[in-house]
VEXFI-872252 format. One line per field, with one value per residue (C-alpha): residue number from 1; residue in one letter; chain; x, y, z. Coordinates in steps of 0.02 Angstrom, whole numbers, padded with zeros to 5 digits. Each point is the difference from the previous one (the first is absolute). Layout:
N
pos: c(NUM / ...);
code: c(A / ...);
unit: c(A / ...);
u: c(X / ...);
v: c(Y / ...);
w: c(Z / ...);
END
This chain:
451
pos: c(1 / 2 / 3 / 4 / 5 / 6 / 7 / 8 / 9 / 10 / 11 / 12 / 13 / 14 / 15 / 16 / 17 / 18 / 19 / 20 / 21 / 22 / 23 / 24 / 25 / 26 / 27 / 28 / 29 / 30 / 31 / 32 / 33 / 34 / 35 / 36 / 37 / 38 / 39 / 40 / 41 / 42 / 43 / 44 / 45 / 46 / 47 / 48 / 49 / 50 / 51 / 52 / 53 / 54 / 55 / 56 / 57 / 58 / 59 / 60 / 61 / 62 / 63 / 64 / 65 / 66 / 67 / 68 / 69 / 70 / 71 / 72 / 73 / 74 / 75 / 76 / 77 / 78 / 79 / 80 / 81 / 82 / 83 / 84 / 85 / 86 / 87 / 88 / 89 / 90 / 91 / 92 / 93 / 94 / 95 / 96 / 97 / 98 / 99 / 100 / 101 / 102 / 103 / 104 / 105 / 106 / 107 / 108 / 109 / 110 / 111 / 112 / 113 / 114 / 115 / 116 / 117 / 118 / 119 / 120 / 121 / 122 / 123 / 124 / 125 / 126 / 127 / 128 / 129 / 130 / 131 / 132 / 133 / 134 / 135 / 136 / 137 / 138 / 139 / 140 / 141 / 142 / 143 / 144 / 145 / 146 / 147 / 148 / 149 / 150 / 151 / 152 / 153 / 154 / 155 / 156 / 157 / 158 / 159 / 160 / 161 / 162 / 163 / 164 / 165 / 166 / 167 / 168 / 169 / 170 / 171 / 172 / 173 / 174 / 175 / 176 / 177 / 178 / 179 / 180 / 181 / 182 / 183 / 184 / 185 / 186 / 187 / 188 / 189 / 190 / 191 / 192 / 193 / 194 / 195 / 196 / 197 / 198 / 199 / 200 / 201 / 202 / 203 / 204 / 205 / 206 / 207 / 208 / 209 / 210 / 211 / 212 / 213 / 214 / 215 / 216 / 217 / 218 / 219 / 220 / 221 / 222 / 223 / 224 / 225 / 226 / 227 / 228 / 229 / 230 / 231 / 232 / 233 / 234 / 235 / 236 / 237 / 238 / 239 / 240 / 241 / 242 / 243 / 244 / 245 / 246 / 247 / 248 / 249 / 250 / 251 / 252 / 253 / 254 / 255 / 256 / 257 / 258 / 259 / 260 / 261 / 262 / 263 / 264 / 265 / 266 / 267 / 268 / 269 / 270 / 271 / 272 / 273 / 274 / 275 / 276 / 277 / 278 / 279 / 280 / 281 / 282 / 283 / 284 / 285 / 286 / 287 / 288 / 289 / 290 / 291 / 292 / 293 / 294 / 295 / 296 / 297 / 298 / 299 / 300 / 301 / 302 / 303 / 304 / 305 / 306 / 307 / 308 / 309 / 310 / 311 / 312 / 313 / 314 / 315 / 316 / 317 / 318 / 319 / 320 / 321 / 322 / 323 / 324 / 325 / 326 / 327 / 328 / 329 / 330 / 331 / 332 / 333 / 334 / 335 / 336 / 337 / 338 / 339 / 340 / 341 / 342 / 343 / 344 / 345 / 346 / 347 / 348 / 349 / 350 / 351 / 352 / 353 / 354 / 355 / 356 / 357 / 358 / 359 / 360 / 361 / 362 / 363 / 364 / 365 / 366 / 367 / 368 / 369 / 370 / 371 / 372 / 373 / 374 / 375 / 376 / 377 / 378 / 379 / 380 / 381 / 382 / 383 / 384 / 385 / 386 / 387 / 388 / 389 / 390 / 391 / 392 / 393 / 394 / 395 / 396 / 397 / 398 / 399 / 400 / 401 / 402 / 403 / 404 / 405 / 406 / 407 / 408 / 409 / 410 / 411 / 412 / 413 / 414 / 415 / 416 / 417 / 418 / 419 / 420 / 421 / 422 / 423 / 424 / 425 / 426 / 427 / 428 / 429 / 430 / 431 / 432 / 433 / 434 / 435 / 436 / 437 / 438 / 439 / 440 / 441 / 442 / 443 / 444 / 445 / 446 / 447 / 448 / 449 / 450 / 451);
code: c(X / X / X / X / X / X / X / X / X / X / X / X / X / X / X / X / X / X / X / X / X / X / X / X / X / X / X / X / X / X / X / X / X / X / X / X / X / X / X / X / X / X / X / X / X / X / X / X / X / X / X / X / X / X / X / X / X / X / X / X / X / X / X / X / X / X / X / X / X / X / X / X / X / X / X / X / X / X / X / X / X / X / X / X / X / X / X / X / X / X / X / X / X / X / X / X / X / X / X / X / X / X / X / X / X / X / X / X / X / X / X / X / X / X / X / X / X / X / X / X / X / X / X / X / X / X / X / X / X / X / X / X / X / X / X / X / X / X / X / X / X / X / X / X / X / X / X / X / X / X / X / X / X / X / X / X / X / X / X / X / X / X / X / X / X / X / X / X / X / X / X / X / X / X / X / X / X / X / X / X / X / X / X / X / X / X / X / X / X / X / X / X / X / X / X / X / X / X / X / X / X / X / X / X / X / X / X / X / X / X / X / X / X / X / X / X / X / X / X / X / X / X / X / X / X / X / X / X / X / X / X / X / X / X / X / X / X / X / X / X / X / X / X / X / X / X / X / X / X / X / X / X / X / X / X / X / X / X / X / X / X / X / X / X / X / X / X / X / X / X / X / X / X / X / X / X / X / X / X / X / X / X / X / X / X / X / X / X / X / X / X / X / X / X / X / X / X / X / X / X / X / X / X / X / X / X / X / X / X / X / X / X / X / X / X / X / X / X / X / X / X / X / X / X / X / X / X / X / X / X / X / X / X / X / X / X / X / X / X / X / X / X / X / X / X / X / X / X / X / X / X / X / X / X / X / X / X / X / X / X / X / X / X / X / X / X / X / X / X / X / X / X / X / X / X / X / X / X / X / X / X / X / X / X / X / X / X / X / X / X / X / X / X / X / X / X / X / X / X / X / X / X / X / X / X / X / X / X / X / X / X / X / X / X / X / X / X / X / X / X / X / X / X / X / X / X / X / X / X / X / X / X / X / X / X / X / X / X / X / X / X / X / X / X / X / X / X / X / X / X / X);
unit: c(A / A / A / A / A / A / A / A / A / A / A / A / A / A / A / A / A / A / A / A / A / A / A / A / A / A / A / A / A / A / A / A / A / A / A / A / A / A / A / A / A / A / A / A / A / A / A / A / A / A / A / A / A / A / A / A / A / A / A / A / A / A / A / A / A / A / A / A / A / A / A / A / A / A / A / A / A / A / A / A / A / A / A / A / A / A / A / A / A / A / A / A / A / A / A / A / A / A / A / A / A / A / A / A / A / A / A / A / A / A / A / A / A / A / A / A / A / A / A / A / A / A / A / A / A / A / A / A / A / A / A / A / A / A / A / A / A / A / A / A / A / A / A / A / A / A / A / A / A / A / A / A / A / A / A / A / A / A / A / A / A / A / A / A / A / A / A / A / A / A / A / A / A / A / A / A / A / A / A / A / A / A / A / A / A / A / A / A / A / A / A / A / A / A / A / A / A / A / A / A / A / A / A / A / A / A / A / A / A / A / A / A / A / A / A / A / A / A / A / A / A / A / A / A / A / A / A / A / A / A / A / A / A / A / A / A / A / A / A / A / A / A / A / A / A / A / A / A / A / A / A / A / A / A / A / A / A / A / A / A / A / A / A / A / A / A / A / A / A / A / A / A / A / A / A / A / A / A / A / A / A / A / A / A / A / A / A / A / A / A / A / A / A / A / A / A / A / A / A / A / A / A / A / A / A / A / A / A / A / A / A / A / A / A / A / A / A / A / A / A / A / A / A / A / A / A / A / A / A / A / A / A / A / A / A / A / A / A / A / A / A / A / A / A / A / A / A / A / A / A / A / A / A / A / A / A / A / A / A / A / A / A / A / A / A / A / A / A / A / A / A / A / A / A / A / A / A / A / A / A / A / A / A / A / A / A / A / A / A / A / A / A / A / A / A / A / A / A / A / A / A / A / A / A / A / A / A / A / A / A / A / A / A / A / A / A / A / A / A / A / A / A / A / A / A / A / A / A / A / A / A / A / A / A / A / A / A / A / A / A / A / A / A / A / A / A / A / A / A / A / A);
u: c(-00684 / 00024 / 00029 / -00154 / -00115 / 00076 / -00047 / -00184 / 00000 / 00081 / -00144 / -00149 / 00077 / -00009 / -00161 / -00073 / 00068 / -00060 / -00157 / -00061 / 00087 / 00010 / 00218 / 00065 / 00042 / 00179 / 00038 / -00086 / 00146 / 00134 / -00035 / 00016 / 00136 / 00096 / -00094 / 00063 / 00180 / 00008 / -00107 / 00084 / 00176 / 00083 / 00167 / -00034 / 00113 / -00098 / -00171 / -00005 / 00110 / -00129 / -00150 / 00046 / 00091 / -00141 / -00132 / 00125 / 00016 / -00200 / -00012 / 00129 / -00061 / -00189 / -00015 / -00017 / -00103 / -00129 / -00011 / -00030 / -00108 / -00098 / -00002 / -00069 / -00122 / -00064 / 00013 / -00139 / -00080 / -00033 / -00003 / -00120 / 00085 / -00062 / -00181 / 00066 / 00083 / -00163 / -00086 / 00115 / -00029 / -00202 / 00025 / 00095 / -00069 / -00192 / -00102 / -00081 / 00096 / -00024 / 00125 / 00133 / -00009 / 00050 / 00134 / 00069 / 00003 / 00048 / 00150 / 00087 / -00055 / 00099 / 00171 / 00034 / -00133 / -00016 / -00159 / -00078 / -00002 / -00043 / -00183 / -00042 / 00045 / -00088 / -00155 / -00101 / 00017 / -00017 / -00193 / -00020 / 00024 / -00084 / -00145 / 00002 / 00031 / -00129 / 00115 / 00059 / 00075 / 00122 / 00056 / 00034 / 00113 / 00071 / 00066 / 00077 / 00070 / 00086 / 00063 / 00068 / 00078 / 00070 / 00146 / 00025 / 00072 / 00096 / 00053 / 00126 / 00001 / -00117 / 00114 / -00036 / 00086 / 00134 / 00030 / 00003 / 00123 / 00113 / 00007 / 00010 / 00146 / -00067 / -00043 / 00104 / -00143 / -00153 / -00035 / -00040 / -00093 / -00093 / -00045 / -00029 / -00070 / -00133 / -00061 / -00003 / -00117 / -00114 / -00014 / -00052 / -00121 / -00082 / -00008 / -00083 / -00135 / -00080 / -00020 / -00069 / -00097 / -00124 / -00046 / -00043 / -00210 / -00022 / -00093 / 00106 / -00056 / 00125 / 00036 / -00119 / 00090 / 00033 / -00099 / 00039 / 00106 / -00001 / 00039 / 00112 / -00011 / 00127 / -00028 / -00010 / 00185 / 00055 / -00031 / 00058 / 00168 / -00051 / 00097 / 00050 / 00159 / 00041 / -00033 / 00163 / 00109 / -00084 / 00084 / 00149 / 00073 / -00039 / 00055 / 00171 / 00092 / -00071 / 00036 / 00201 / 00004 / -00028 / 00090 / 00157 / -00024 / -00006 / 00152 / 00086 / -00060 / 00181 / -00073 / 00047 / -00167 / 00067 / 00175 / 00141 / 00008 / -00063 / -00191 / 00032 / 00070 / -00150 / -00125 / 00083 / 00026 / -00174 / -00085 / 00086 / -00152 / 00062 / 00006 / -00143 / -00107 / 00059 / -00045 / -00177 / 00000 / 00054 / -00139 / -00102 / -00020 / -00077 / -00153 / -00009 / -00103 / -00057 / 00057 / 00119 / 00088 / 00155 / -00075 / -00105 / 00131 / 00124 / -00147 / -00021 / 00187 / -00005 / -00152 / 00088 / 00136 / -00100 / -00102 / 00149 / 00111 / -00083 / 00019 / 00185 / 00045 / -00119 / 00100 / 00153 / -00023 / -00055 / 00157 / 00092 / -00109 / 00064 / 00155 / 00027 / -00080 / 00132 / 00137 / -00078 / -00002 / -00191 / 00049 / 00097 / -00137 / -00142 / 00096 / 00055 / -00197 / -00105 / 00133 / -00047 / -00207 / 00010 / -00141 / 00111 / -00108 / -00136 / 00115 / -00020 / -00182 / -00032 / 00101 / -00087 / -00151 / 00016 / 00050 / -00133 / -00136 / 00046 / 00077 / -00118 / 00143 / 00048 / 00163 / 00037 / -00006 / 00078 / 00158 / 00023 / -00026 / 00143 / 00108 / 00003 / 00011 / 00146 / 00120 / -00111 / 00010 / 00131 / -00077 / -00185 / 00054 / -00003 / 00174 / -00007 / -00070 / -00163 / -00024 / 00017 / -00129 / -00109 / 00015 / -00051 / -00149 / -00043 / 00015 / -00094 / -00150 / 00006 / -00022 / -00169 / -00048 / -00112 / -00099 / -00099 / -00030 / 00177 / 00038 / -00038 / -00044 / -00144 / -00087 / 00049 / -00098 / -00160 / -00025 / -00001 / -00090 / -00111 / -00003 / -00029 / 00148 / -00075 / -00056 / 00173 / 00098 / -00111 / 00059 / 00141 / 00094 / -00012 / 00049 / 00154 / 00043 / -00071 / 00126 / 00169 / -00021 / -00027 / 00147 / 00104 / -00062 / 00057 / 00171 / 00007 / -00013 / 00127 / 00122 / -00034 / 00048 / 00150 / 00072);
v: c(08603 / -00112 / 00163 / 00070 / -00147 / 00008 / 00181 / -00034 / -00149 / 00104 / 00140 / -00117 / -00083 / 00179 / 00021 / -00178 / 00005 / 00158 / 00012 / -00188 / -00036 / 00159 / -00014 / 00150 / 00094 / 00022 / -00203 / -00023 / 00142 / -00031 / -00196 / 00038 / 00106 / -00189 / -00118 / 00154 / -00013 / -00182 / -00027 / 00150 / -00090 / 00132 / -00033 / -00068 / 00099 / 00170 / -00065 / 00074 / 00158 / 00052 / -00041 / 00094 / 00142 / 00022 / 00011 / 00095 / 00145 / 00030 / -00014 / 00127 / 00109 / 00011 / -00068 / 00165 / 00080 / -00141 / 00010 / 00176 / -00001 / -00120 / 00068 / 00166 / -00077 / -00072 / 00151 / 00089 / -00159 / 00006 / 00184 / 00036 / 00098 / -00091 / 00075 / 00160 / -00005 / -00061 / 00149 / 00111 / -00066 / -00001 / 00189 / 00027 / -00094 / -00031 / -00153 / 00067 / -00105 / -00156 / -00120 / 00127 / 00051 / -00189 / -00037 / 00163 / -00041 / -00164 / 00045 / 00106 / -00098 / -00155 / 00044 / -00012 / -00122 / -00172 / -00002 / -00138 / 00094 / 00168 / -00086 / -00056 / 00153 / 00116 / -00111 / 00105 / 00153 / -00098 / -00061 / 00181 / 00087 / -00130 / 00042 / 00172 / 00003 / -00142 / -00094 / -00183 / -00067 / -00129 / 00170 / 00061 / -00146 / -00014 / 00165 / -00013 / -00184 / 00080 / 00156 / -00076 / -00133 / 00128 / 00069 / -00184 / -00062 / 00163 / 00118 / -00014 / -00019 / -00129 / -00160 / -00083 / 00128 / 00042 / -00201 / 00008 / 00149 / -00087 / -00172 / 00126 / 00090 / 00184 / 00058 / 00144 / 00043 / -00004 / 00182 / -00030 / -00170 / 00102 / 00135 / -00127 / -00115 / 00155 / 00012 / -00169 / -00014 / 00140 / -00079 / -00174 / 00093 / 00095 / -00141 / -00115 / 00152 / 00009 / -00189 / 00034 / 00112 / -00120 / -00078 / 00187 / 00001 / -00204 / -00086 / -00139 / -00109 / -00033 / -00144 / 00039 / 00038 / -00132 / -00043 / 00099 / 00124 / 00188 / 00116 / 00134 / 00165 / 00114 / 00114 / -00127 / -00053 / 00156 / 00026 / -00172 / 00094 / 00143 / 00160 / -00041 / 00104 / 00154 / -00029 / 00089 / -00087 / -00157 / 00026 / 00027 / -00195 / -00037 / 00204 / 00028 / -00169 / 00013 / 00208 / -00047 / -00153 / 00079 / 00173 / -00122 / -00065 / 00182 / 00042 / -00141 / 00053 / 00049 / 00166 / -00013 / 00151 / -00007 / 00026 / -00109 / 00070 / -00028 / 00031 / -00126 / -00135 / 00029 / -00043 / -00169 / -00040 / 00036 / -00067 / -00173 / -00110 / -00045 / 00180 / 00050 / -00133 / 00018 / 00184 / -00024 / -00164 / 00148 / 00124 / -00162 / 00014 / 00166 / -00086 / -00097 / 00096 / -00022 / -00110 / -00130 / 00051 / -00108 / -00148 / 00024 / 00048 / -00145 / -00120 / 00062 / -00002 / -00178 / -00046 / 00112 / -00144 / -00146 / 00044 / 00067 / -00172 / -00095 / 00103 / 00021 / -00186 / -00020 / 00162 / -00081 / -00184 / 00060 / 00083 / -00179 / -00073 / 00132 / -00023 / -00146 / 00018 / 00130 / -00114 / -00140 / -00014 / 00013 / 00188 / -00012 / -00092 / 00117 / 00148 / -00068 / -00062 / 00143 / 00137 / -00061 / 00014 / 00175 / 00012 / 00080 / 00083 / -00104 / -00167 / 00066 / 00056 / -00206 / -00099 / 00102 / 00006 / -00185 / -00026 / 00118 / -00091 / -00163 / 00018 / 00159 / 00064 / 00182 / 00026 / -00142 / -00002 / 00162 / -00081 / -00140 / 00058 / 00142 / -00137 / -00086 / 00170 / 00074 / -00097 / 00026 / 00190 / 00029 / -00142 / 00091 / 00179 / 00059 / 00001 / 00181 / 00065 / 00076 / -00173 / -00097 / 00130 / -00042 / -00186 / 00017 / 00118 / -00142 / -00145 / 00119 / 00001 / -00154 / -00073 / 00087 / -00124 / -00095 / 00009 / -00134 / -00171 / -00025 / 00169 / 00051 / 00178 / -00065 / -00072 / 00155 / 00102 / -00116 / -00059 / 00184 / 00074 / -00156 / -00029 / -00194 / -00089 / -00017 / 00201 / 00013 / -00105 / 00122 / 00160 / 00011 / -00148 / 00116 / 00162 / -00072 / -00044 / 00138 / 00099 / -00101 / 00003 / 00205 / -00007 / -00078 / 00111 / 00140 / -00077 / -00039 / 00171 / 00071 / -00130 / 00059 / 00188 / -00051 / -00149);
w: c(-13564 / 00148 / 00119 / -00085 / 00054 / 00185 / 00024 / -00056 / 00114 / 00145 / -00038 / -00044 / 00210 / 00069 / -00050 / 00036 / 00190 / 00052 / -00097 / 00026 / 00152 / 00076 / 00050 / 00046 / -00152 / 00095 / 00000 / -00181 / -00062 / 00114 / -00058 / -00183 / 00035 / 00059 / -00110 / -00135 / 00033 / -00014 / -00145 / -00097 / 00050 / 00087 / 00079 / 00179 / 00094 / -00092 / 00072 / 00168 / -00043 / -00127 / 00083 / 00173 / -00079 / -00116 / 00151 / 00107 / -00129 / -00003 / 00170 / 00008 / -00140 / 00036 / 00193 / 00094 / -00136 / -00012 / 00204 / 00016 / -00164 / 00095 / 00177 / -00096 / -00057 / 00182 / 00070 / -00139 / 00003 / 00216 / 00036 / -00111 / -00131 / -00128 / 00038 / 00026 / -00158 / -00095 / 00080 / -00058 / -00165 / 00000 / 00065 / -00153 / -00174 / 00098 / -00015 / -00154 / -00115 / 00124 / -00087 / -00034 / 00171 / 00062 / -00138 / 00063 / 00162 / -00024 / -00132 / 00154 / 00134 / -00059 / -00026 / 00182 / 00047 / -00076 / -00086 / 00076 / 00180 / -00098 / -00074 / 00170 / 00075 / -00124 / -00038 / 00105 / -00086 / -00173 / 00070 / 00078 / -00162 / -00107 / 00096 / 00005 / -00190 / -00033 / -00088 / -00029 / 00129 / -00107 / -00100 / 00147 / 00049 / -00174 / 00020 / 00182 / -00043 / -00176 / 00093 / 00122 / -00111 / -00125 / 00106 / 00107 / -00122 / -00091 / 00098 / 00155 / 00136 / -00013 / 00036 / -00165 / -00115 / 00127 / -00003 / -00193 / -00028 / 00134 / -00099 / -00173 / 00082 / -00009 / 00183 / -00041 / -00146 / 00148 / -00067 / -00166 / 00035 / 00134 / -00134 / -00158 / 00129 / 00039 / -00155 / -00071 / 00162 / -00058 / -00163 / 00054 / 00143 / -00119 / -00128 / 00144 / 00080 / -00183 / -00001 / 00164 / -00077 / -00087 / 00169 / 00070 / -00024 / -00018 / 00155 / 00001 / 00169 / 00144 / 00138 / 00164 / 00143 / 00103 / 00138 / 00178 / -00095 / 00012 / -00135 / 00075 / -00073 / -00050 / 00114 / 00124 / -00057 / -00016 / 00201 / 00026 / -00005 / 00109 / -00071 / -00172 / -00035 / -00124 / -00162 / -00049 / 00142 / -00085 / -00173 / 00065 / 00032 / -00193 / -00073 / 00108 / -00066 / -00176 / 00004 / 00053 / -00109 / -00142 / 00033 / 00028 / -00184 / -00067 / 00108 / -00108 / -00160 / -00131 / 00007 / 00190 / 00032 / 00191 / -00036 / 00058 / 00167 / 00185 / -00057 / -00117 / 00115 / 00144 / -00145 / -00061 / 00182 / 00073 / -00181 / 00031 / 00023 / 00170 / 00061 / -00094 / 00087 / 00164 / -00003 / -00046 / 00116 / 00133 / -00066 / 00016 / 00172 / 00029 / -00062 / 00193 / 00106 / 00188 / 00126 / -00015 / -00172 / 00061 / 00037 / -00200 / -00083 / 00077 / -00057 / -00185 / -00031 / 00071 / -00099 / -00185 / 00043 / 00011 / -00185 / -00086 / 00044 / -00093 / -00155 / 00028 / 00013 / -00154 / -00091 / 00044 / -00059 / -00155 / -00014 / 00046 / -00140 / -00118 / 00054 / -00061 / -00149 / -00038 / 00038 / -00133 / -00191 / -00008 / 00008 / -00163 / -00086 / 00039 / -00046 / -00146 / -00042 / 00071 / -00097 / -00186 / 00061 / 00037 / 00119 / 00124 / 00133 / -00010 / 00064 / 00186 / -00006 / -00082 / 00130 / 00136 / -00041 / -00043 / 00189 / 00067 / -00050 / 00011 / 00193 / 00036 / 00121 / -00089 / 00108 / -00063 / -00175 / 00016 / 00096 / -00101 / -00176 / 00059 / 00063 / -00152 / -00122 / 00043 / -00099 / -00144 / -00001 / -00127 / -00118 / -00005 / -00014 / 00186 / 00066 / 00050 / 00159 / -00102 / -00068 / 00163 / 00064 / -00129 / 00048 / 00173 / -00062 / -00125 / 00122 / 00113 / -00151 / -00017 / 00180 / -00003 / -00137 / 00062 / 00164 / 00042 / 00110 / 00058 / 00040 / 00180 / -00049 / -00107 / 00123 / 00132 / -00136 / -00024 / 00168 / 00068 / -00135 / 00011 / -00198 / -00028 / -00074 / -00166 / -00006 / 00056 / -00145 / -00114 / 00050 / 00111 / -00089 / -00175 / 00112 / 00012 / -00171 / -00063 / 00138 / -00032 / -00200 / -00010 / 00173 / -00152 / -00154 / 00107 / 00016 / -00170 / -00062 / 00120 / -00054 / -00181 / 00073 / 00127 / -00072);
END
């Protein structure tokens, strides 16, 4: 019981630190990962072995693929992909279903891009086709925010699932999570567009712009990045590494579809995350046009590191944390607890969401409900690789739940959709829930199929 009350108090101190007084989220778990070992009363000489083998083995594990993930990502983002892509998309589904037409875009858009540069990049084309369809404005950012959001936090290789299958252990599974992940995504976007929905005719009134400031237009954006590139070539950084990801899964399938031969081999190899991201990190830079590519290129791969460090030293001091979790007798009490309640599933969607809203950072909630899982596993049912998927997925859910004053991509949505904070706390707040509860529903049901 004692081990019990010094994980809560570890928690309630991650929380606290970064939320209140906004530490680095890597200090507040690399911290409790210390304060951890002591209070739990592991051996002294085990402290520093477990904590730096623990961080060393993510960094290992997920490094590379959360770099190029990220420098991906910067690359759509700057060259302008990530228009071409959404005009590829309006050419294709039409504006005349306005709010399906964002979630759409917004649902593809984001599993490279982190969500929070994909609204500002695409909130153009949200007020462009608001207008044109004479629609609300807020339903129109409901549905971009929730889009976008859907597949952040589900579906690799956005760094917050990749960071949670590395802590659960099942990088090797990346195919299935991306294909689960994919349609636990569409369920919690669709779920979110009809709650947009409601918003669609009402005249609710917005923030004036402030004073001196222009409105650009998306067309004016759009030549803002002079030649925008092919809308196929623009697919293919997201489609080539998801395409040999998940062939490599079906290669490994008992049925062995591939045979056991060199056809075989050439799939697992190139479907390894790290291959399969370095190829569409190389298809990545057809999208650089004109003059100076070089010098472009040099500085987005400089700038994919600088974002995606963060995240890794995060990814991996959750890992530390979890560590030595592992290594304590708090392990053996929860499992022993949690088993007889039989809620199973729903344990990682409640911690994380717990730590989503009251920190507002989704990454992480997502990396330190997953550091503290995986020695819980076995006790709730999800020991296998399908159930460890689920438990990313369901983490994933839950670190949608819920968006509002101390998460940064709250206020990215308000402030450039110009929805006053209350408006805001009324409808993109709910979004949210309403989007992580059916994200979990979703997962729920598959578990009942897979499990």
């Amino acid at each position: 019981m004692l081990d019990l009350i010094v994980l809560l108090v570890l928690v309630a101190g991650i929380v606290l630190v970064t939320a209140k007084f906004k530490i680095s989220p890597f200090l507040a778990l690399l911290g409790a990962a210390f304060i951890g070992a002591f209070a739990f009363r592991l051996p002294v000489d085990e402290i520093i072995p477990t904590i730096t083998e623990s961080f060393g083995k993510t960094m290992g594990n997920i490094g590379l693929v959360i770099l190029f993930g990220t420098m991906i990502g910067v690359i759509l983002e700057r060259s302008g992909a990530a228009i071409a892509m959404a005009d590829a998309l309006i050419k294709l589904i039409g504006t005349r279903f306005p709010t399906l037409t964002m979630t759409v875009i917004g649902y593809i858009v984001s599993i490279p891009v982190f969500c929070d540069s994909g609204f500002v990049i695409l909130n153009s084309l949200r007020k462009a086709i608001a207008k044109r369809a004479q629609v609300s404005l807020v339903a129109m950012s409901i549905a971009l925010m929730t889009g976008l959001y859907a597949t952040h936090t589900l579906v690799p290789p956005t760094p917050g699932p990749l960071a949670a299958a590395a802590n659960l252990e099942v990088e090797s599974q990346l195919g299935l999570l991306i294909g689960l992940g994919l349609i636990v995504a569409a369920v919690s976007a669709l779920a979110a567009l009809l709650f947009a929905n409601r918003f669609l005719k009402r005249d609710i009134e917005l923030l004036p712009m402030p004073e001196g400031e222009v409105e650009q237009s998306y067309d004016e954006l759009k030549a803002a990045y002079g030649k925008l590139p092919n809308g196929f070539v623009a697919f293919l950084p997201i489609l080539i590494p998801i395409l040999l990801i998940c062939l490599s899964s079906i290669a490994k399938l008992p049925a062995l579809p591939f045979g056991d031969g060199v056809a075989a081999n050439v799939l697992n190899f190139i479907g390894t995350p790290v291959i399969a991201l370095a190829i569409g990190l190389i298809s990545a830079v057809f999208l650089l046009r004109g003059n100076g590519k070089l010098v472009r290129f040099n500085t987005q791969i400089a700038d994919g590191i600088t974002i995606a460090a963060p995240i890794l030293m995060i990814t991996a001091a959750g890992a530390a944390f979890g560590g030595v979790l592992g290594k304590s007798s708090i392990t053996t009490f929860l499992a022993d607890n949690l088993a007889t309640l039989g809620i199973g599933i729903a344990v990682p969607f409640l911690i994380s969401a717990a730590l989503k809203t009251a920190q507002g950072s989704s990454t992480v909630a997502m990396v330190t409900t997953s550091a503290m899982l995986l020695p819980l596993l076995p006790a709730l049912g999800l020991g296998s690789d399908v159930g460890a998927v689920l438990s990313v997925l369901a983490i994933g859910a839950g670190a949608m739940v819920v968006s509002h004053a101390n998460d940064s991509y709250f206020w990215v949505v308000s402030q450039f959709s110009r929805i006053p904070t209350a408006t805001a706390y009324r409808t993109l707040t709910p979004a949210t829930l309403v989007q992580g509860v059916s994200a979990f529903a979703a997962v729920w049901v598959i578990s009942l199929i897979m499990l």
